[in-house]
N, CA, C and O atoms as a Tripos MOL2 file, in Angstrom:
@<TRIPOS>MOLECULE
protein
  300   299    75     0     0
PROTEIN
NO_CHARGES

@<TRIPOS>ATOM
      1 N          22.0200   -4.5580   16.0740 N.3       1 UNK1
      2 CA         21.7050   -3.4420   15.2070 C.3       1 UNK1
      3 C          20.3750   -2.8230   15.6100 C.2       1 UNK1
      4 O          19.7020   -3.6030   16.2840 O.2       1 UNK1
      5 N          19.8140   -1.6610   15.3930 N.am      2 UNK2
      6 CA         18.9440   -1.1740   15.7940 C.3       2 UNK2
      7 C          18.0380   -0.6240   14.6940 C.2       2 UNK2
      8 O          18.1620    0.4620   14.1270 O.2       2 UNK2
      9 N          17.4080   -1.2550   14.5560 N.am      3 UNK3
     10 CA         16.1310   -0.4330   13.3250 C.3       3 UNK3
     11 C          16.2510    0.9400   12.8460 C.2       3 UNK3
     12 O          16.6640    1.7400   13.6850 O.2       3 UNK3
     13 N          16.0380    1.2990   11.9240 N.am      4 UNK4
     14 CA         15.2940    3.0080   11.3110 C.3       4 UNK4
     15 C          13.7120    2.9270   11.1240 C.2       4 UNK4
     16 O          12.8800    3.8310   11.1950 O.2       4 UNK4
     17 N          13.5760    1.7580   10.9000 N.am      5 UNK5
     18 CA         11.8020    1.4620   10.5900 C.3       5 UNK5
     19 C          11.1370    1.7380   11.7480 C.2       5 UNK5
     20 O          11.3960    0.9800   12.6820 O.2       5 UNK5
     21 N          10.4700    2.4810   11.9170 N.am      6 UNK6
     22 CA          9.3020    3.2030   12.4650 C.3       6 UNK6
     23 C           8.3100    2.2110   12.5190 C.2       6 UNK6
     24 O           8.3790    1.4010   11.5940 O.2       6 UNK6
     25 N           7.2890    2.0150   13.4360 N.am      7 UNK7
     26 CA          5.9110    1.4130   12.9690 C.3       7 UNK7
     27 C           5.0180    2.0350   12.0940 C.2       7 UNK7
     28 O           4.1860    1.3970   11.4480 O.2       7 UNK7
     29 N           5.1700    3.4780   12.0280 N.am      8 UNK8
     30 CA          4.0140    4.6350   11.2570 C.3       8 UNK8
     31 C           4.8530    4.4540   10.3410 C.2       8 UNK8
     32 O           4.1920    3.9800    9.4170 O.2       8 UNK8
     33 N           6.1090    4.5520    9.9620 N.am      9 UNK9
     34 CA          7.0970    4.1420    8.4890 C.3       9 UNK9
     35 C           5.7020    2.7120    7.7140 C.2       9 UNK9
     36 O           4.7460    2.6650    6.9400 O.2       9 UNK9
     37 N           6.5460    1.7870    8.6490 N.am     10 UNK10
     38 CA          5.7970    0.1790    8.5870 C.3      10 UNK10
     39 C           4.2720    0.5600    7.6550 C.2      10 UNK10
     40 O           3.9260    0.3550    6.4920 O.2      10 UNK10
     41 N           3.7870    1.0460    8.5510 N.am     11 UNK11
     42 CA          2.2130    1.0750    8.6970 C.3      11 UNK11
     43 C           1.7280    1.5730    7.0910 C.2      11 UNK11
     44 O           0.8440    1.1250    6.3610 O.2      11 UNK11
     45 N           2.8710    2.8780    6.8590 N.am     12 UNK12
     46 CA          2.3820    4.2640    5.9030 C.3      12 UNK12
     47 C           2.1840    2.8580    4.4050 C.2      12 UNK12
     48 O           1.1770    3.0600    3.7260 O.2      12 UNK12
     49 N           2.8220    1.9270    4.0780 N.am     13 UNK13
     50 CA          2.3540    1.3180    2.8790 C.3      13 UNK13
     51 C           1.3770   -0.0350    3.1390 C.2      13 UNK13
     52 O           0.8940   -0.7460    2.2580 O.2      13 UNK13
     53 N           1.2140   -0.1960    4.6750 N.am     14 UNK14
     54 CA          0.7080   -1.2590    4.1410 C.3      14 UNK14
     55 C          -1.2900   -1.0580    4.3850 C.2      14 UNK14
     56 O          -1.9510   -1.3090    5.3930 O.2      14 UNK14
     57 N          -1.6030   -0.7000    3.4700 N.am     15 UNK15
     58 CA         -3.3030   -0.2440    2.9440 C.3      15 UNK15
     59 C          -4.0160   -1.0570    3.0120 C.2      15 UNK15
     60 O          -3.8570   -1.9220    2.1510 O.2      15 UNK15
     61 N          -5.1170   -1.2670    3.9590 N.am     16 UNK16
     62 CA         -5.5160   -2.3570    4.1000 C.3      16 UNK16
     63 C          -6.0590   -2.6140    2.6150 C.2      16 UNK16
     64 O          -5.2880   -3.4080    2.0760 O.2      16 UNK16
     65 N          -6.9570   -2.2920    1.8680 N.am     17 UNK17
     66 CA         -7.8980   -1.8000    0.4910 C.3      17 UNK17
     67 C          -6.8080   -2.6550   -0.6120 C.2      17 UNK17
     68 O          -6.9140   -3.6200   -1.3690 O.2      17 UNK17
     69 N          -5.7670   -1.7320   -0.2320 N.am     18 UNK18
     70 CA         -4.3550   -2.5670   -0.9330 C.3      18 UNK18
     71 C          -4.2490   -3.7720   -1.1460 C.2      18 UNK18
     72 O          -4.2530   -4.2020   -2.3000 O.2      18 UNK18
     73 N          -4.1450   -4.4730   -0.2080 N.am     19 UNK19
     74 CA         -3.7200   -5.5480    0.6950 C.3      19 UNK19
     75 C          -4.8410   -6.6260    0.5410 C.2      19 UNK19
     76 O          -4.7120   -7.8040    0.2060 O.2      19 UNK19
     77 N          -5.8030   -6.0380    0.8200 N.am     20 UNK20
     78 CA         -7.6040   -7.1010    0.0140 C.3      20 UNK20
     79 C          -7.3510   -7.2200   -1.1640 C.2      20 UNK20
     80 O          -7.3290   -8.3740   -1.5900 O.2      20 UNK20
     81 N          -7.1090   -6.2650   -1.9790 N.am     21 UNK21
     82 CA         -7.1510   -6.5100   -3.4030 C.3      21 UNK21
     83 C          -5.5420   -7.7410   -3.7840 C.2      21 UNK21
     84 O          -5.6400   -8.6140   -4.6470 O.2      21 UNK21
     85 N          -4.5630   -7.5880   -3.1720 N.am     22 UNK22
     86 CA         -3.5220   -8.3490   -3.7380 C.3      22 UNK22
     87 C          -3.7460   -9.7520   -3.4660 C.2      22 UNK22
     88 O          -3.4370  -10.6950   -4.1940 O.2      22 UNK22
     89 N          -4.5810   -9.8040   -1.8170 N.am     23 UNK23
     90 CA         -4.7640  -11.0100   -1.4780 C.3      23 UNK23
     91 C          -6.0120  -11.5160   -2.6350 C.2      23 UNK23
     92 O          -5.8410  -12.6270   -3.1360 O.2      23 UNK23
     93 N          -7.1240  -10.8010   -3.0150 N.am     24 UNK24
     94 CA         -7.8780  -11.6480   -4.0150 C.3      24 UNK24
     95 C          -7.7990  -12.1200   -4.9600 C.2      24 UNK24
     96 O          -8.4290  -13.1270   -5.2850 O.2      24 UNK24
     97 N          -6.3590  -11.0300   -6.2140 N.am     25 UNK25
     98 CA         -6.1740  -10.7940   -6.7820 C.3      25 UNK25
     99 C          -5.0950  -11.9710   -7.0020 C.2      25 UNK25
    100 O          -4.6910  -12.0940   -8.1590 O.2      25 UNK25
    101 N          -4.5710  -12.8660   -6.0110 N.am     26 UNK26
    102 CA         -3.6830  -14.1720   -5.6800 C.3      26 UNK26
    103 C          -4.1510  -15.2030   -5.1460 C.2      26 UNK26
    104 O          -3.4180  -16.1560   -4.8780 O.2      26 UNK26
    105 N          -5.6640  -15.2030   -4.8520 N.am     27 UNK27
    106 CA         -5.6540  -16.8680   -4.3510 C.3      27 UNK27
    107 C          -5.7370  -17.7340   -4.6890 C.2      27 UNK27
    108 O          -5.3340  -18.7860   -4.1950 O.2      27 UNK27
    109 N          -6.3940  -17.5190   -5.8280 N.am     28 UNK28
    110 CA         -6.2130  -19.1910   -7.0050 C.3      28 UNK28
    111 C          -4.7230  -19.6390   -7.2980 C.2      28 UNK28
    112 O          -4.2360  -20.7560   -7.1180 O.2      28 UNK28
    113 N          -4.1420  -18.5450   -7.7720 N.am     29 UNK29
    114 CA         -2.7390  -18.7010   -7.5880 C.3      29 UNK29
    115 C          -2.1790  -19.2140   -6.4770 C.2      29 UNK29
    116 O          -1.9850  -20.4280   -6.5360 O.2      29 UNK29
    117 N          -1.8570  -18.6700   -5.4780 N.am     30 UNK30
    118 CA         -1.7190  -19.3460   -4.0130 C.3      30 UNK30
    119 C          -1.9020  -20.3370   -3.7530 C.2      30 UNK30
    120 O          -0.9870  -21.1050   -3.4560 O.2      30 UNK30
    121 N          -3.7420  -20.8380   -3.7800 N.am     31 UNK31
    122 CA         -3.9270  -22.7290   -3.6030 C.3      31 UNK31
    123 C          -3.7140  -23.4130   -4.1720 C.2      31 UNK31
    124 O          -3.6690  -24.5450   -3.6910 O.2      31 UNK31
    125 N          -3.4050  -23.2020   -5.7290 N.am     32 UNK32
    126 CA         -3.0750  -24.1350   -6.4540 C.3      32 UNK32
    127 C          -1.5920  -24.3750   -7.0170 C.2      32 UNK32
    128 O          -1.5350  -25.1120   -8.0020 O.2      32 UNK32
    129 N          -0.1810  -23.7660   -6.4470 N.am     33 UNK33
    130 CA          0.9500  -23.7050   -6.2820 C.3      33 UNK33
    131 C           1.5560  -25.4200   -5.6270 C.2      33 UNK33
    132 O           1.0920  -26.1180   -4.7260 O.2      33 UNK33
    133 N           2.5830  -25.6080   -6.4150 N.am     34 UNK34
    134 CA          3.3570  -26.3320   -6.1950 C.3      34 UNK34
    135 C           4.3510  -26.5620   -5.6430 C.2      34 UNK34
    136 O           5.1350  -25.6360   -5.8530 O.2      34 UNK34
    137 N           4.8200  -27.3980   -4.9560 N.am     35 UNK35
    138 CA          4.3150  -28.4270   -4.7400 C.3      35 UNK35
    139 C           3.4510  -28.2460   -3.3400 C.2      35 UNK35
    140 O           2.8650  -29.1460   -2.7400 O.2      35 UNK35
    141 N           3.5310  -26.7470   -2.9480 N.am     36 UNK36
    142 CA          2.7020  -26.4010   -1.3280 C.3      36 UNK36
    143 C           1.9270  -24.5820   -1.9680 C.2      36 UNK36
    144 O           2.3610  -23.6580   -2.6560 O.2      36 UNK36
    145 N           0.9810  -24.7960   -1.4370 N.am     37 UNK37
    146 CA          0.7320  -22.9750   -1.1370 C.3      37 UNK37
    147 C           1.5780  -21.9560   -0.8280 C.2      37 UNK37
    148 O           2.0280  -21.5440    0.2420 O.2      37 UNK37
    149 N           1.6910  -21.6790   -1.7890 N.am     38 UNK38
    150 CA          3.0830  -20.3530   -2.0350 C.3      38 UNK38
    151 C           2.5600  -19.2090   -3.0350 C.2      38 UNK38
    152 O           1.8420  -19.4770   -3.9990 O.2      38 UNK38
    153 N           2.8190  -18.4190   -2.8420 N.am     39 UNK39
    154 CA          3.0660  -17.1870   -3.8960 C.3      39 UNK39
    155 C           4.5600  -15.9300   -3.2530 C.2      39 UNK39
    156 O           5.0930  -15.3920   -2.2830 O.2      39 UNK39
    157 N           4.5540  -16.1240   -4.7970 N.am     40 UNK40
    158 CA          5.8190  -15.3430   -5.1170 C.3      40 UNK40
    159 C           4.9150  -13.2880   -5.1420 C.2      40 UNK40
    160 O           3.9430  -13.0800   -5.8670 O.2      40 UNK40
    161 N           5.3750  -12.4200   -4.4620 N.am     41 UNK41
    162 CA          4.8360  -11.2450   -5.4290 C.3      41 UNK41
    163 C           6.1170   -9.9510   -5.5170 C.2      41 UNK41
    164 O           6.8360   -9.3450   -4.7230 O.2      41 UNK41
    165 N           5.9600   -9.9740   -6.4590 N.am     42 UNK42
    166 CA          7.4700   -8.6470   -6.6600 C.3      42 UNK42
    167 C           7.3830   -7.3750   -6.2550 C.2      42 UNK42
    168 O           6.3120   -6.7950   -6.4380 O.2      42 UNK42
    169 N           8.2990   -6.7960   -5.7300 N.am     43 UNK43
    170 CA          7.9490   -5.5870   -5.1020 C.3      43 UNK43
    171 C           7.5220   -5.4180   -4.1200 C.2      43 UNK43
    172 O           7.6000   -4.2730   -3.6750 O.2      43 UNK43
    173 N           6.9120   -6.4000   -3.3590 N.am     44 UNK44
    174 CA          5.6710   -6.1220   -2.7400 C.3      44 UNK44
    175 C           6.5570   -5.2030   -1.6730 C.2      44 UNK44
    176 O           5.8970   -4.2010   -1.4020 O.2      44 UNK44
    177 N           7.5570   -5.2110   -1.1290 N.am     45 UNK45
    178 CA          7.6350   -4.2880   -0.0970 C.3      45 UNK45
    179 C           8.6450   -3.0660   -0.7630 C.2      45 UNK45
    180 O           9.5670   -3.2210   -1.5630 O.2      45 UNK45
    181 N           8.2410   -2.0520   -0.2680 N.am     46 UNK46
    182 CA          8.7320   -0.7010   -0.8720 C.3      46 UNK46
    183 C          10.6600   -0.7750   -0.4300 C.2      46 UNK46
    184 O          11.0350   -1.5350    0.4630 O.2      46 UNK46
    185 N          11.6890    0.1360   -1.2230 N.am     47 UNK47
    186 CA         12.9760   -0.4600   -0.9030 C.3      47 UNK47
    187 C          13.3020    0.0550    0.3960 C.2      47 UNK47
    188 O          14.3940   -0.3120    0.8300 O.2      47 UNK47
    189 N          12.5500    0.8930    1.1950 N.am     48 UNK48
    190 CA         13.1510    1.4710    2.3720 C.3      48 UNK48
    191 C          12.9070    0.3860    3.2780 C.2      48 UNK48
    192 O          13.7790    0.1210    4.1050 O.2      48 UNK48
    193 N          11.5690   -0.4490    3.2300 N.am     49 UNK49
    194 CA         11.2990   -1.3380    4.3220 C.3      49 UNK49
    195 C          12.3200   -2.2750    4.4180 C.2      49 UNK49
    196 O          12.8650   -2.5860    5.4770 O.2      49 UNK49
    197 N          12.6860   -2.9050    2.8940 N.am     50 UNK50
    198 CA         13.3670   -3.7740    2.3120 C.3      50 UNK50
    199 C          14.9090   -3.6670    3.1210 C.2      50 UNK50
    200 O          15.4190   -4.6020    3.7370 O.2      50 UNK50
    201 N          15.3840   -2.5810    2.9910 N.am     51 UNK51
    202 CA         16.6180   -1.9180    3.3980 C.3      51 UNK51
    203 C          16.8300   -2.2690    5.0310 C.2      51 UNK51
    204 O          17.7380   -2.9950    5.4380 O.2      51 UNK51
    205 N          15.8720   -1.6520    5.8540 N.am     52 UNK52
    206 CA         15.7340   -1.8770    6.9670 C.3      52 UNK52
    207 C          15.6800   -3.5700    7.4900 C.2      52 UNK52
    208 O          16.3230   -4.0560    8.4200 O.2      52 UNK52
    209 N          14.7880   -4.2110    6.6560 N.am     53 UNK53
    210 CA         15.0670   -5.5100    7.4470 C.3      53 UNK53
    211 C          16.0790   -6.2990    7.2670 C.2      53 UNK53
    212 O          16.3790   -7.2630    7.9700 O.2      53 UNK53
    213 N          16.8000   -5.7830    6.0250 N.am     54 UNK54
    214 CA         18.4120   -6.4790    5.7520 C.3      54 UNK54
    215 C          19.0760   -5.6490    6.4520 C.2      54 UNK54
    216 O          20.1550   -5.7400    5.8650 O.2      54 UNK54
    217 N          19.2920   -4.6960    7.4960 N.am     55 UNK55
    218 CA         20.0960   -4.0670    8.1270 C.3      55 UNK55
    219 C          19.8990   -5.2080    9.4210 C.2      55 UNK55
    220 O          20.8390   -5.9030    9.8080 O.2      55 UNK55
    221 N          18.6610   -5.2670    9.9530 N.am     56 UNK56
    222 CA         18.6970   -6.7840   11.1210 C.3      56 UNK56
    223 C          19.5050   -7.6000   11.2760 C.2      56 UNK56
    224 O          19.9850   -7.8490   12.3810 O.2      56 UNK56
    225 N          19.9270   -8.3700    9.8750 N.am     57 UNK57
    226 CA         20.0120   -9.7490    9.8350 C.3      57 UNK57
    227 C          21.5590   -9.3990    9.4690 C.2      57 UNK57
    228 O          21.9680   -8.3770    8.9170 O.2      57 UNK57
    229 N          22.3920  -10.6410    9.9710 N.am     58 UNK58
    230 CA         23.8910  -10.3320    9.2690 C.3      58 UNK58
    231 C          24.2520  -10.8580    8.1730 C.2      58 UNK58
    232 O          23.3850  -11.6640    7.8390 O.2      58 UNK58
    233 N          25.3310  -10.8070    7.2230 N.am     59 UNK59
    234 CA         25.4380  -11.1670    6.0960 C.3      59 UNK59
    235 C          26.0900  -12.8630    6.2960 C.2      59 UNK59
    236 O          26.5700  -13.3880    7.3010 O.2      59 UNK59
    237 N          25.9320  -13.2710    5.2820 N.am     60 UNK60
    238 CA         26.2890  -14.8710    5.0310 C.3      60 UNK60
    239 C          27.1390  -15.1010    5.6020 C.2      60 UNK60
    240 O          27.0470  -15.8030    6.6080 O.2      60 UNK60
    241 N          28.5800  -14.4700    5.0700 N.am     61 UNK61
    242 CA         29.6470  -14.8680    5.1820 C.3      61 UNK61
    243 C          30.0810  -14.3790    6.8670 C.2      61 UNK61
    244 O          31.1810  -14.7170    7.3040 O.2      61 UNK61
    245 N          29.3000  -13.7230    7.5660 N.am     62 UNK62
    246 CA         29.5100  -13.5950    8.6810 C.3      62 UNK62
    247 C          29.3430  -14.3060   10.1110 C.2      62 UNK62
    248 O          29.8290  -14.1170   11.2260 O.2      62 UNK62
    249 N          28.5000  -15.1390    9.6000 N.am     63 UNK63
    250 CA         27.7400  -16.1280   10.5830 C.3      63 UNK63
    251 C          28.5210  -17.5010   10.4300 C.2      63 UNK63
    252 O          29.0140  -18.0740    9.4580 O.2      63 UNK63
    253 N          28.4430  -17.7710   11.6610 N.am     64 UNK64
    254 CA         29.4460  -19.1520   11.9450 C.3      64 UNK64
    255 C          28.5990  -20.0470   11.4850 C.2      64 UNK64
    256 O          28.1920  -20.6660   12.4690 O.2      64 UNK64
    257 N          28.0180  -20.5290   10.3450 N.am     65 UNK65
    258 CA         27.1120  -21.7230    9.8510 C.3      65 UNK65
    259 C          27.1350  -22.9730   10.9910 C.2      65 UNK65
    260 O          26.5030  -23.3020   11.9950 O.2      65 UNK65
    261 N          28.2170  -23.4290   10.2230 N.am     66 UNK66
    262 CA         28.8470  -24.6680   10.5900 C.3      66 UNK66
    263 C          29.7540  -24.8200   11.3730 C.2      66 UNK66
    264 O          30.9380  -24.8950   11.0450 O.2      66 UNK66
    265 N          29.0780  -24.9230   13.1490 N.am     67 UNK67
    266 CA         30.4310  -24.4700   13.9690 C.3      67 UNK67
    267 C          29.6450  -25.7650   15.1940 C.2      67 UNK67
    268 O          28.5020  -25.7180   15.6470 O.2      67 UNK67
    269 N          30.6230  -26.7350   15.4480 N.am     68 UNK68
    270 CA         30.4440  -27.8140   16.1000 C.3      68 UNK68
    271 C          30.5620  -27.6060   17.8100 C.2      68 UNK68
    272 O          31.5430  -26.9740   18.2020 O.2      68 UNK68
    273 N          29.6180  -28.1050   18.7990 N.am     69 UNK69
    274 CA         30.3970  -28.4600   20.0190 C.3      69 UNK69
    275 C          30.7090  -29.2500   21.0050 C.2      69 UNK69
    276 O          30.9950  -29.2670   22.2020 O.2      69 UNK69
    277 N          30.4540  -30.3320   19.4690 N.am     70 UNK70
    278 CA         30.3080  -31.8000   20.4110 C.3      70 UNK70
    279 C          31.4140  -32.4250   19.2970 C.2      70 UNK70
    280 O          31.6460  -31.9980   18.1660 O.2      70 UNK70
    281 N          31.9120  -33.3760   19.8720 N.am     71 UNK71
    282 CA         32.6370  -33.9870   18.9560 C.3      71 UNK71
    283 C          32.4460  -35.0230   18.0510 C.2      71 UNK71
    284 O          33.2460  -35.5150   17.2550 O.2      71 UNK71
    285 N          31.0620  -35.3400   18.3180 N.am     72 UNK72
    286 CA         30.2790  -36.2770   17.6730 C.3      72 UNK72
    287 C          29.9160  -35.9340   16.9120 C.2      72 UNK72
    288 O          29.7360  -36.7700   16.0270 O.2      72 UNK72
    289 N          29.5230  -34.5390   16.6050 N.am     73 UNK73
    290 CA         28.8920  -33.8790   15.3470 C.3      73 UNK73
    291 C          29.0910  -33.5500   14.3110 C.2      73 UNK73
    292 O          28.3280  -33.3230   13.3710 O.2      73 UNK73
    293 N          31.0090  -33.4580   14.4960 N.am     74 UNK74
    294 CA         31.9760  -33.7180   13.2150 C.3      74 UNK74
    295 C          31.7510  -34.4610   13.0780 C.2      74 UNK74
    296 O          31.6510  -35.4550   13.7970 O.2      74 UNK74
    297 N          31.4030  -34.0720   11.0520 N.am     75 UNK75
    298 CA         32.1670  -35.3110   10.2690 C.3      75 UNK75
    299 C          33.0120  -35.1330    9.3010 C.2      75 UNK75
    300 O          33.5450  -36.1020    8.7600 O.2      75 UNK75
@<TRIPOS>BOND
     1     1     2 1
     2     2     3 1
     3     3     4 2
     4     3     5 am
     5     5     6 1
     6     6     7 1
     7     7     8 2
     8     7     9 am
     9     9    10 1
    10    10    11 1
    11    11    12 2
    12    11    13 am
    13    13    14 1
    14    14    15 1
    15    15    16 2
    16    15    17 am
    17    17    18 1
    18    18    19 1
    19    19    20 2
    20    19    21 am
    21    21    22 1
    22    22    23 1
    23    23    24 2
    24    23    25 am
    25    25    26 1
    26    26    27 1
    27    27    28 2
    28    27    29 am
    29    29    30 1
    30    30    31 1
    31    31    32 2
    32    31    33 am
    33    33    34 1
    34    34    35 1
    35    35    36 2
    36    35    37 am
    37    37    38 1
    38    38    39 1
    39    39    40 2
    40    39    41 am
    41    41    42 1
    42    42    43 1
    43    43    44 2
    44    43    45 am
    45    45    46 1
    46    46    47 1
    47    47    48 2
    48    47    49 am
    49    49    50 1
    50    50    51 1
    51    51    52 2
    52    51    53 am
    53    53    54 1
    54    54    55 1
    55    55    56 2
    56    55    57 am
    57    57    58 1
    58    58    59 1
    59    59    60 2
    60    59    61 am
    61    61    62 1
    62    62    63 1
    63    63    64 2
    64    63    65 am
    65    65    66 1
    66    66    67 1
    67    67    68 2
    68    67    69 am
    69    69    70 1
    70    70    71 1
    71    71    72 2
    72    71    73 am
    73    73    74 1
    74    74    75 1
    75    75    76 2
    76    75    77 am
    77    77    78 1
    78    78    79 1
    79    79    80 2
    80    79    81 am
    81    81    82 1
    82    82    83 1
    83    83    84 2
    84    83    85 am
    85    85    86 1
    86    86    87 1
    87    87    88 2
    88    87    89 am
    89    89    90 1
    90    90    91 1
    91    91    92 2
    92    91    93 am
    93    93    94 1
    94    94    95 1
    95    95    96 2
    96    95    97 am
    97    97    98 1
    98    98    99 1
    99    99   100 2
   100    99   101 am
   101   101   102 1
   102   102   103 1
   103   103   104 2
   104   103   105 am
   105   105   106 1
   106   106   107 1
   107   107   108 2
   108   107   109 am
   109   109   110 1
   110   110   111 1
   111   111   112 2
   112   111   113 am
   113   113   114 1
   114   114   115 1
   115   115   116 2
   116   115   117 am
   117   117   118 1
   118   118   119 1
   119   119   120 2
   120   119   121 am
   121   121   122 1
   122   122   123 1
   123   123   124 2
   124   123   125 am
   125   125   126 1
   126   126   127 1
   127   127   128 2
   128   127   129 am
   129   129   130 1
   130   130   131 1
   131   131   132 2
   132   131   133 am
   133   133   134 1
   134   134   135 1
   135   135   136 2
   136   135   137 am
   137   137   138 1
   138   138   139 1
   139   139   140 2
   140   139   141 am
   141   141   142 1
   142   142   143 1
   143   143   144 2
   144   143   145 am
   145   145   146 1
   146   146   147 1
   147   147   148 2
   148   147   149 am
   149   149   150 1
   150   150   151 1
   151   151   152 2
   152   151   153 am
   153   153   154 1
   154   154   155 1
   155   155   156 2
   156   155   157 am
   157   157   158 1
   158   158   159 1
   159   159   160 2
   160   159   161 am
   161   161   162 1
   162   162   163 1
   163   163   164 2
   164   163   165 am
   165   165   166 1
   166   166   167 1
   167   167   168 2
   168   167   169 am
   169   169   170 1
   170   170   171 1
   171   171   172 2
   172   171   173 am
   173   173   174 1
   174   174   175 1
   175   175   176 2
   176   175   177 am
   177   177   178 1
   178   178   179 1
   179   179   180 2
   180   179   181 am
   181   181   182 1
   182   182   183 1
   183   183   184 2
   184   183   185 am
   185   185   186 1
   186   186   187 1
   187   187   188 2
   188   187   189 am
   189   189   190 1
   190   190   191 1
   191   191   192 2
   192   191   193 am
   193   193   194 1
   194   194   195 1
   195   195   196 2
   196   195   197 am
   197   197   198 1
   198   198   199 1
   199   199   200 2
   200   199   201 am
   201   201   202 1
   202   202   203 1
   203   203   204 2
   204   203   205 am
   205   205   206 1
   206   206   207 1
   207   207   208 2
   208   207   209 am
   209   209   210 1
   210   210   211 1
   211   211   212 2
   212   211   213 am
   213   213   214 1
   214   214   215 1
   215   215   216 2
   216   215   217 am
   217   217   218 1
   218   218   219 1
   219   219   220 2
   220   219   221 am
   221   221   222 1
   222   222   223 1
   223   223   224 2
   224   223   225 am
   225   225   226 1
   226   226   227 1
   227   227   228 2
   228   227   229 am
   229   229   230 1
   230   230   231 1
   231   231   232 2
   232   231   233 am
   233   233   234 1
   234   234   235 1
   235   235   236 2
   236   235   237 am
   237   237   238 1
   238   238   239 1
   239   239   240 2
   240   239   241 am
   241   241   242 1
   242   242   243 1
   243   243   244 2
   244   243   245 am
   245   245   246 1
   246   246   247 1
   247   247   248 2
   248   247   249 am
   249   249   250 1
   250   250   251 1
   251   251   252 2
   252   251   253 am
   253   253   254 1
   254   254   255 1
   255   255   256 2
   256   255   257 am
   257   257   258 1
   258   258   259 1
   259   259   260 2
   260   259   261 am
   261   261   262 1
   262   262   263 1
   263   263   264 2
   264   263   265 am
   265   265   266 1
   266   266   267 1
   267   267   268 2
   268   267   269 am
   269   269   270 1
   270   270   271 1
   271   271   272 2
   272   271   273 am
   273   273   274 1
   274   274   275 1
   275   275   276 2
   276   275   277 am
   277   277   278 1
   278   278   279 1
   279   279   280 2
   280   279   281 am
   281   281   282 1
   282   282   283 1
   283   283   284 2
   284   283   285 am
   285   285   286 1
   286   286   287 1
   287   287   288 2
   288   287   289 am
   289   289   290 1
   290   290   291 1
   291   291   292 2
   292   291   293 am
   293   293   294 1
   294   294   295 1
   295   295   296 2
   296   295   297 am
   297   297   298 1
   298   298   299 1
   299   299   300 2
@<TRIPOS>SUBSTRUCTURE
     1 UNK1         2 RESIDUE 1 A UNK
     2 UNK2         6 RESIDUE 1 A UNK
     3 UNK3        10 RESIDUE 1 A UNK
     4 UNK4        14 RESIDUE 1 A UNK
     5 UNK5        18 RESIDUE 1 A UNK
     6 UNK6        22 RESIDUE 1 A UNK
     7 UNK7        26 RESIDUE 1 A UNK
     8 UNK8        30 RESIDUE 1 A UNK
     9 UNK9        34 RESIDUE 1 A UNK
    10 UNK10       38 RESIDUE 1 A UNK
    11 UNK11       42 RESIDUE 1 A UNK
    12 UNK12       46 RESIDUE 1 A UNK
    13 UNK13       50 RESIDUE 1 A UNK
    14 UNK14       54 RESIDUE 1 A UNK
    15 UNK15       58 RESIDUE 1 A UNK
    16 UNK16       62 RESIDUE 1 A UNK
    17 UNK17       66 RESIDUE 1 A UNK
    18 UNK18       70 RESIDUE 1 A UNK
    19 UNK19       74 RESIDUE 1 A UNK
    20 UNK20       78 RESIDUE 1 A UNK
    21 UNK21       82 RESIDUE 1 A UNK
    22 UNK22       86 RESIDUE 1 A UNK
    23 UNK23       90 RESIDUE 1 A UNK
    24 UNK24       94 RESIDUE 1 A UNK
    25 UNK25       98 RESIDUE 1 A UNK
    26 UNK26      102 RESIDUE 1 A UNK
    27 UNK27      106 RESIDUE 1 A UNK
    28 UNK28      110 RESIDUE 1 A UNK
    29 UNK29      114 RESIDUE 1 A UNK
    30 UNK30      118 RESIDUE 1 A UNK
    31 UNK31      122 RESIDUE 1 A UNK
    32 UNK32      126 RESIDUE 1 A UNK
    33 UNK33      130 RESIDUE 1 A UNK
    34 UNK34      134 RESIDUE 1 A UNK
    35 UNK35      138 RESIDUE 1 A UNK
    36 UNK36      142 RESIDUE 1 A UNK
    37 UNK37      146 RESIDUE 1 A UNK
    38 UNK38      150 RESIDUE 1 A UNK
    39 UNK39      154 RESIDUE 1 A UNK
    40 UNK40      158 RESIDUE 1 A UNK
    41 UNK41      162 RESIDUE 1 A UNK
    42 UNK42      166 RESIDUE 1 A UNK
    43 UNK43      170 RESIDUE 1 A UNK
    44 UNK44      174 RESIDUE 1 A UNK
    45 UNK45      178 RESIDUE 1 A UNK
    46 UNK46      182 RESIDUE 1 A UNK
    47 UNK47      186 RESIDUE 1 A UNK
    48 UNK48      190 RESIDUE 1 A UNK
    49 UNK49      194 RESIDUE 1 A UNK
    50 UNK50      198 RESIDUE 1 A UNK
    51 UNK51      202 RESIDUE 1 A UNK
    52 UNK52      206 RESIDUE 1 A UNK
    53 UNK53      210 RESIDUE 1 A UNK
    54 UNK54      214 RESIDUE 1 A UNK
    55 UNK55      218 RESIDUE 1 A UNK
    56 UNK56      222 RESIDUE 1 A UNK
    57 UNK57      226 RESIDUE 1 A UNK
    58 UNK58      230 RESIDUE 1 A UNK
    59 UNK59      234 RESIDUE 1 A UNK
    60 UNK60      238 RESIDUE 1 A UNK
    61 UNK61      242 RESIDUE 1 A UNK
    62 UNK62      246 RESIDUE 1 A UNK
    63 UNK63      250 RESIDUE 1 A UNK
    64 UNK64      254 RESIDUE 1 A UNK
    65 UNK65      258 RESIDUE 1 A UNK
    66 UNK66      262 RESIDUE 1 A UNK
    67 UNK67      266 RESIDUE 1 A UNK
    68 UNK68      270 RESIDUE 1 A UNK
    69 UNK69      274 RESIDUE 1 A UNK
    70 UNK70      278 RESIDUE 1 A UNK
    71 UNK71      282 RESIDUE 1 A UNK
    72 UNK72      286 RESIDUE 1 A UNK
    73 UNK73      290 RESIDUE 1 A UNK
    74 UNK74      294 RESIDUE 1 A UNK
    75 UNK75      298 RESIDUE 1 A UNK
């Protein structure tokens, strides 16, 4: 598949000013997360970016998960 995302697309939301403030605005949160350093943040990417990087990837049911080529590997 081939992208629509632009780098200047990419670029146009992510503010650096923005981006300081969310990171400060989360680090207590962040280090002190369970059971590892994690944060969750909603929204954070606008739906066009969103759109674009699920156009990349293929859907679930499309991908051979569980596909053996040894015979040992069945079980």
């Amino acid at each position: 598949m081939t992208s629509t995302l632009t780098t200047s697309a990419l670029m146009s939301f992510m503010d650096p000013e923005y981006l300081d403030d969310l990171a400060s605005k989360n680090h207590e949160s962040y280090i002190t997360a369970e059971p590892f350093p994690h944060i969750i943040i909603d929204n954070f990417l606008p739906e066009f970016v969103l759109d674009a990087i699920l156009e990349e990837f293929p859907e679930p049911g499309k991908i051979g998960w569980k596909t053996f080529d040894d015979p040992s590997q069945k079980s």
